[in-house]
C-alpha positions as CSV (number, residue, x, y, z in Angstrom):
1,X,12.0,-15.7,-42.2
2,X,15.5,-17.2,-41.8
3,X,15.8,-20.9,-42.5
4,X,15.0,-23.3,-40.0
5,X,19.0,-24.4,-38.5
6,X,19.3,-20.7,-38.8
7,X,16.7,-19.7,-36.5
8,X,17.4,-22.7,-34.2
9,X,20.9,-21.6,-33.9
10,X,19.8,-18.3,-32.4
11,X,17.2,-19.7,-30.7
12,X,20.3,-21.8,-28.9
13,X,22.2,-18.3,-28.8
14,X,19.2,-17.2,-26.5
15,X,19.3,-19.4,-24.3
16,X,23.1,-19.3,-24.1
17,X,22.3,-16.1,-22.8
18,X,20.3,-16.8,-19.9
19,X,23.5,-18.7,-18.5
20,X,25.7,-16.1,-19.6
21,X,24.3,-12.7,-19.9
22,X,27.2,-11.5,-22.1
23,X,25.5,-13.2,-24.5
24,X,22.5,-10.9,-24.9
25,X,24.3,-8.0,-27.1
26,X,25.1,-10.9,-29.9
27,X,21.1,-11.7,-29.4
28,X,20.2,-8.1,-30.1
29,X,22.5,-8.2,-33.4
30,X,21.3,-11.9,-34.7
31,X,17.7,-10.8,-34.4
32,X,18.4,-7.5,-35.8
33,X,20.4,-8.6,-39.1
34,X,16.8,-11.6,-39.4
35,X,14.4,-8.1,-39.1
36,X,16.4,-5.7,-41.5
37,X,17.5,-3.5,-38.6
38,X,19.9,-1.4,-37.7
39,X,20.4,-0.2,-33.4
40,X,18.6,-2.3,-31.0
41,X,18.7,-2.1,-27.3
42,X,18.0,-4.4,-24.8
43,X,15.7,-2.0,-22.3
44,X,14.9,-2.5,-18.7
45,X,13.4,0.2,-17.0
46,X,10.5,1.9,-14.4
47,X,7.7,3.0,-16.2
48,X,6.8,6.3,-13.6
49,X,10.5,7.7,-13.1
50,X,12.2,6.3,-16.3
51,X,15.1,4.8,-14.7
52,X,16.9,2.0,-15.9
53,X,19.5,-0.3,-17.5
54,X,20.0,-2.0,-20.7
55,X,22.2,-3.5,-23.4
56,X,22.3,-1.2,-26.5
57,X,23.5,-2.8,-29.9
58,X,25.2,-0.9,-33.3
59,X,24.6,2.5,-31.0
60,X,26.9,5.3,-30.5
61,X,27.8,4.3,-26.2
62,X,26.9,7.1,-25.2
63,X,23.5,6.5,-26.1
64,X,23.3,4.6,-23.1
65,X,23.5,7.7,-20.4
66,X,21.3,9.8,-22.8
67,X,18.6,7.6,-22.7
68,X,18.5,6.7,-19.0
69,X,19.1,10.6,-18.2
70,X,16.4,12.6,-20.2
71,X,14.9,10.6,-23.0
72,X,13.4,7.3,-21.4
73,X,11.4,9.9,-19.2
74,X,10.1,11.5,-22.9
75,X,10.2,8.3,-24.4
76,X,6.3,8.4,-25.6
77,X,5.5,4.5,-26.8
78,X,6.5,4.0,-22.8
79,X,2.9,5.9,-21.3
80,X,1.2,4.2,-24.6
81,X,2.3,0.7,-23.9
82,X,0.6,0.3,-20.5
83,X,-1.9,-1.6,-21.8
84,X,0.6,-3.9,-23.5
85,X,1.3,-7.6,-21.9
86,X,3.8,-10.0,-21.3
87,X,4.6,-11.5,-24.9
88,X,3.0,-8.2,-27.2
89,X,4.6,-8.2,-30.1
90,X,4.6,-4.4,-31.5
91,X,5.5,-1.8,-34.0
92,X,6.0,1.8,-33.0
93,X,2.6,2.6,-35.3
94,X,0.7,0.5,-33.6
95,X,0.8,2.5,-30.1
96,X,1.4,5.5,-31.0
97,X,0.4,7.7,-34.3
98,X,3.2,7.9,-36.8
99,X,2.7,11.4,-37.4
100,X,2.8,12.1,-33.7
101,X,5.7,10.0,-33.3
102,X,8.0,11.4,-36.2
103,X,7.1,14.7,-34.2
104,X,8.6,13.3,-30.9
105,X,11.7,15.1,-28.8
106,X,12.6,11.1,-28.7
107,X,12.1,10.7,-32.5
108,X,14.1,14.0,-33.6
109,X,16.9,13.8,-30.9
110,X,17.4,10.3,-29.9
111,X,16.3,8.2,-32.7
112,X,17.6,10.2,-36.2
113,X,21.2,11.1,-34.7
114,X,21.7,7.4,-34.1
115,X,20.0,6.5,-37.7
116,X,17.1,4.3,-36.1
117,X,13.4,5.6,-37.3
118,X,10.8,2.6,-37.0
119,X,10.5,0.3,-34.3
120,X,9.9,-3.0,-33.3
121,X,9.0,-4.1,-30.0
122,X,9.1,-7.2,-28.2
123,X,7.9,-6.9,-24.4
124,X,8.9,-9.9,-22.7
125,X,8.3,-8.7,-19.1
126,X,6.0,-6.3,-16.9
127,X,6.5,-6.8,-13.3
128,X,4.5,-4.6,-11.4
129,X,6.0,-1.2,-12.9
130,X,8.9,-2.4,-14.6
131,X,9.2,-3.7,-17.7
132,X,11.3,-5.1,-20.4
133,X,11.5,-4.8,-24.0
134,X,14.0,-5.9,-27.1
135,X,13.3,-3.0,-29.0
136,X,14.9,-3.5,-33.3
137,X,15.2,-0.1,-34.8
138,X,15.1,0.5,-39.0
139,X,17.1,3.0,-40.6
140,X,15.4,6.5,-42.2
141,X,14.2,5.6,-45.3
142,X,14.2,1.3,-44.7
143,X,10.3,0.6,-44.9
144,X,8.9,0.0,-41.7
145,X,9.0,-3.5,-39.9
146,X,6.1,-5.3,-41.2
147,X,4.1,-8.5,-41.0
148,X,7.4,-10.9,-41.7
149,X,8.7,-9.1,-38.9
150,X,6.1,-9.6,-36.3
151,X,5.7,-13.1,-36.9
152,X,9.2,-13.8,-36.4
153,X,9.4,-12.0,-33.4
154,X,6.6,-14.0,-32.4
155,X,8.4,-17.2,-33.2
156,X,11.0,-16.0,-30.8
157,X,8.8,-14.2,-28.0
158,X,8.2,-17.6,-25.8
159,X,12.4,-18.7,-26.1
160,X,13.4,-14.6,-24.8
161,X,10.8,-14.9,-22.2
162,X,11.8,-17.9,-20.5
163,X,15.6,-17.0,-21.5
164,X,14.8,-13.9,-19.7
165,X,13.3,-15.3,-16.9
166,X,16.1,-17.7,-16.4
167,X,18.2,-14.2,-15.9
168,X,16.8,-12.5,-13.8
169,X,16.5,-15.1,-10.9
170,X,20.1,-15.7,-11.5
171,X,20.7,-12.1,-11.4
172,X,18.9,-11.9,-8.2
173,X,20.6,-15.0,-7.2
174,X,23.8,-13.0,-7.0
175,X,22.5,-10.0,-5.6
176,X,21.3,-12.1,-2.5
177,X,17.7,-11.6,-2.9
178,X,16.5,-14.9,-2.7
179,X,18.1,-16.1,0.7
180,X,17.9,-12.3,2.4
181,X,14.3,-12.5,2.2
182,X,14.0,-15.4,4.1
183,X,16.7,-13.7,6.8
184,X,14.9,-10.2,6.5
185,X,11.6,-11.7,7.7
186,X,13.0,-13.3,10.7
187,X,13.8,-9.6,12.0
188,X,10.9,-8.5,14.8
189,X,12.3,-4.5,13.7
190,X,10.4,-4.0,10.0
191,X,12.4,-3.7,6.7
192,X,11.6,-2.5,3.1
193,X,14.7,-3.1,0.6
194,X,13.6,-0.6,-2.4
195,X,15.4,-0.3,-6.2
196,X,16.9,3.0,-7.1
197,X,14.0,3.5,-8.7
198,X,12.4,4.2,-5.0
199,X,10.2,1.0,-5.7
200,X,10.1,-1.9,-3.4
201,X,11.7,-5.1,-3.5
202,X,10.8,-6.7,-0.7
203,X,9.2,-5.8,2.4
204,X,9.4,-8.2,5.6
205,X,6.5,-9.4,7.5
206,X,7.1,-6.9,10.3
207,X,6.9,-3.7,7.9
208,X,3.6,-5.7,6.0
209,X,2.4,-5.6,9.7
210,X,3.4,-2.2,10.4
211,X,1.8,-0.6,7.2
212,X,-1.2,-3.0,7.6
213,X,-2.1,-1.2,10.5
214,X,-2.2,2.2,9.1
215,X,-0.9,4.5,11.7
216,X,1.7,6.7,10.8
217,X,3.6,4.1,8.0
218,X,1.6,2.7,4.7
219,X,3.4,0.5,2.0
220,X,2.3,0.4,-1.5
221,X,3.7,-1.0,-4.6
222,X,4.8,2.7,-6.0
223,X,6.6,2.7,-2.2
224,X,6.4,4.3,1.1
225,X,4.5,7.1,3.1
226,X,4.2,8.7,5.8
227,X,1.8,12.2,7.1
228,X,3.6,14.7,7.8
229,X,7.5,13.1,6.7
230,X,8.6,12.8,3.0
231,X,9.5,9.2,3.1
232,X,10.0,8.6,-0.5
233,X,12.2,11.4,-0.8
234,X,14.6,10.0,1.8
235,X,14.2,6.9,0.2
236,X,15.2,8.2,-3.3
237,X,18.0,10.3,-1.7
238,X,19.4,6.7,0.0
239,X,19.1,4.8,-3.4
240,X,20.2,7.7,-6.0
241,X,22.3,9.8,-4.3
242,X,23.7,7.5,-1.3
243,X,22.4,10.0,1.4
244,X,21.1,8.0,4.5
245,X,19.6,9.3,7.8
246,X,16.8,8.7,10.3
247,X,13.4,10.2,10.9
248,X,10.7,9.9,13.5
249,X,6.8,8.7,12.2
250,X,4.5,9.9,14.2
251,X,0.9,7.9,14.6
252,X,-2.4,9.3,14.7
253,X,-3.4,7.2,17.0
254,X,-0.9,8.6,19.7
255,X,1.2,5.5,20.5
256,X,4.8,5.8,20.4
257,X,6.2,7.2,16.9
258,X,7.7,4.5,14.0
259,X,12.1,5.1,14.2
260,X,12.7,5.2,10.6
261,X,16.3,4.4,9.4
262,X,17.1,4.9,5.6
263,X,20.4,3.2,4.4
264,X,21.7,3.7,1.2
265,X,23.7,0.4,-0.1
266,X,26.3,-0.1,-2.1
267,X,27.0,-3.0,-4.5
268,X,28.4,-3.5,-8.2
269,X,26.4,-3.6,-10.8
270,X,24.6,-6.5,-11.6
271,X,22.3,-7.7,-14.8
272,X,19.0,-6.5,-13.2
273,X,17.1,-3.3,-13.0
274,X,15.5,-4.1,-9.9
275,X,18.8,-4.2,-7.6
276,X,18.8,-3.1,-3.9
277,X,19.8,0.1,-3.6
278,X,18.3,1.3,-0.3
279,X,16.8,-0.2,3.0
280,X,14.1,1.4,5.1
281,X,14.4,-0.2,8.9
282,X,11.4,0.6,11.1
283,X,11.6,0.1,14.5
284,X,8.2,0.1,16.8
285,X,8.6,0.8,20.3
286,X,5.3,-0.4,21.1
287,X,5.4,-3.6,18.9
288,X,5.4,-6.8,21.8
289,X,8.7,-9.0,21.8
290,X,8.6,-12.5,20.7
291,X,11.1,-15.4,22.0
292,X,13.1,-12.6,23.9
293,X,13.5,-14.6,26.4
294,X,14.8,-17.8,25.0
295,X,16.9,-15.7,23.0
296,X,18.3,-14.9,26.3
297,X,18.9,-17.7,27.9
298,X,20.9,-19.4,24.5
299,X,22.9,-16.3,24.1
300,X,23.7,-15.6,27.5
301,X,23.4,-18.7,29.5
302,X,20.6,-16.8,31.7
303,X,18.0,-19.3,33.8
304,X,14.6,-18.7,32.8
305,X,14.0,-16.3,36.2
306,X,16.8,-14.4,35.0
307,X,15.8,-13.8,30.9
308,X,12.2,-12.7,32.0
309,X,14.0,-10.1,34.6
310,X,16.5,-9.2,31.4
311,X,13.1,-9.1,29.1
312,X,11.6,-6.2,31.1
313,X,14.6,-4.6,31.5
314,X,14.3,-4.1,27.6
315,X,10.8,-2.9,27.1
316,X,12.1,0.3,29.6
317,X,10.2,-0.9,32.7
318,X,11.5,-0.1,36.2
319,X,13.1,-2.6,38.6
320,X,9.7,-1.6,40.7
321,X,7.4,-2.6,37.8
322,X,9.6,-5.7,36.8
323,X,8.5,-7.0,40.1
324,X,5.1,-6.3,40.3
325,X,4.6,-7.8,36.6
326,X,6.1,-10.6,37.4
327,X,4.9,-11.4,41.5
328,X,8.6,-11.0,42.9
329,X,10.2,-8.8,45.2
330,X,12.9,-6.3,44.7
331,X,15.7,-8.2,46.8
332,X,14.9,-11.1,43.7
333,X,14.7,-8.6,41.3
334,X,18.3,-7.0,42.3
335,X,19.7,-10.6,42.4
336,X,18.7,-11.7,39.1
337,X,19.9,-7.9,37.4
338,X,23.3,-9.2,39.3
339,X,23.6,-12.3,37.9
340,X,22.5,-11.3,34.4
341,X,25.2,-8.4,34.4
342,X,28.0,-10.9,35.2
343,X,26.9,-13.5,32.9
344,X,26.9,-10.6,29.9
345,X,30.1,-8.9,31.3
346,X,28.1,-5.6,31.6
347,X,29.2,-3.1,35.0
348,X,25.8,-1.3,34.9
349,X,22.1,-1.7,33.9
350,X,21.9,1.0,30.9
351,X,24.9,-1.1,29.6
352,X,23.5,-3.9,29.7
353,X,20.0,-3.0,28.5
354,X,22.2,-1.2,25.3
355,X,24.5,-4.4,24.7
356,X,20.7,-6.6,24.9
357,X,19.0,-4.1,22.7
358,X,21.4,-4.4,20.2
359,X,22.3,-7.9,20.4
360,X,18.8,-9.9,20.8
361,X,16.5,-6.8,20.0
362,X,16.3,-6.8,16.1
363,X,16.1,-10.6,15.9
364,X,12.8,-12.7,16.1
């Protein structure tokens, strides 16, 4: 155990590093030289597809793309950590068998060429399927971490999680996530953002509606389906590979199908492994508008005669039906469509039903 004004200068260092994530590689080596170890890493990543990001330490850099590409997928203390919580404090024996381990494709290919062999783990975070560990590694040949070890990893457990913590929402901070949500679920049209991991961020309170219904979109927290349409495919192609494009779910029930955008985004990278790197955006035909109408009339400058006219007009219905739904004749129902096409600058009625679709359509 290092002295005490030792340990409470990294302690400081730690949370210098929630501020300033910079920081975290001199974390990774301060608590490495206090545990005997040699590599460390800093490991973010999705349990199910093995994608990540991380801060590696006293590791050849290229161990950085080799990890992410083939071995966190191999990587077996990941499947045998499930169990583990927030705050488990571990050693690579105590999930997995050190015989079996030693006899890993992680072990002989990964671990040895970068001269790491036993392992210390310290999860600080699960969120749903992600999680994050500071992993210490000994060299071949160092005795394994023991019980000193652990206990001052426990010492310094509660400090990295709420450093950690502190990180992350400033991370998301920057990406936008906290304010967008609040925009996102003002939209009537639903939205999923999803990681490039293909799991999902966020979904708006149209799209909860949508999948709560069942019929022809569901929403889980390992992502999207739909019968009959590979969904999470095009989502993975939008957030891996950049490749957007749209797609038509169709309901059991027989109501109008679910339009289905998928919009790969682009953005730098940013100190998180849950980032936005796609958008689903699901339009129902059959879903009923809400505050259309006023929408209309602040927009536009339309009366209130005029915005209920201009309402129909965007739900498809028929000058014919626009009367009889609303108890006026077609010589009123001409007038208003007159008005309301001056007041927009619009020469024809599928103009001006495309300019209103796109202009007060999408927003609630």
């Amino acid at each position: 155990m290092p002295p005490q004004t030792e340990l409470g200068d990294l302690v400081a260092t730690i949370y210098d590093a929630a501020l300033d994530r910079t920081h975290w590689s001199e974390v990774l080596e301060r608590i490495a030289d206090s545990v005997q170890a040699q590599g460390s890493a800093l490991i973010m990543q999705h349990r199910a597809s093995g994608r990540g990001e991380g801060v590696f330490s006293r590791v050849d850099p290229t161990s950085h793309v080799d990890y992410f590409q083939h071995f966190a997928a191999i990587n077996p203390l990941i499947p045998a950590s499930e169990h583990l919580r927030s705050g488990a404090v571990t050693t690579d024996r105590d999930v997995v068998p050190r015989e079996q381990f030693v006899r890993s494709e992680y072990y002989r290919d990964f671990l040895l060429p970068n001269d790491m062999s036993s392992m210390l783990s310290l999860t600080v975070l699960r969120e749903g399927e992600n999680h994050c560990a500071f992993n210490f590694c000994r060299r071949p040949g160092q005795d394994e971490h023991g019980q000193a070890q652990v206990a001052l990893a426990g010492r310094l457990m509660p400090h990295l999680q709420r450093a950690f913590a502190i990180s992350i929402r400033l991370a998301r901070a920057e990406a936008g996530l906290g304010a967008s949500a609040g925009v996102l679920d003002r939209l009537a049209c639903g939205v999923v953002v999803f990681d490039a991991a293909g799991a999902v961020m966020h979904a708006n309170a149209a799209a909860e509606r949508l999948a709560a219904a069942n019929d022809g979109f569901t929403l889980g927290q390992r992502g999207v389906a739909a019968p009959g349409v590979d969904l999470a495919a095009a989502v993975l192609r939008a957030a891996r590979h950049g490749e957007g494009g749209s797609l038509l779910l169709r309901r059991a029930s027989g109501r109008h199908g679910i339009s289905a955008l998928v919009v790969p985004l682009r953005h730098e990278p940013v100190w998180l492994w849950q980032r936005p790197a796609a958008l689903l955006i699901l339009g129902d035909p059959d879903a009923p508008a809400k505050g259309v109408e006023a929408r209309l009339g602040a927009l536009y400058k339309l009366t209130a005669a005029e915005a209920n006219v201009a309402a129909q007009l965007m739900t498809g219905a028929s000058p014919q039906e626009i009367g009889a739904h609303l108890g006026i004749g077609m010589p009123t129902v001409r007038q208003h469509v007159s008005r309301t096409l001056a007041k927009t600058g619009t020469t024809r009625q599928a103009e001006l039903v495309h300019l209103l679709l796109r202009t007060v359509g999408a927003l609630d």
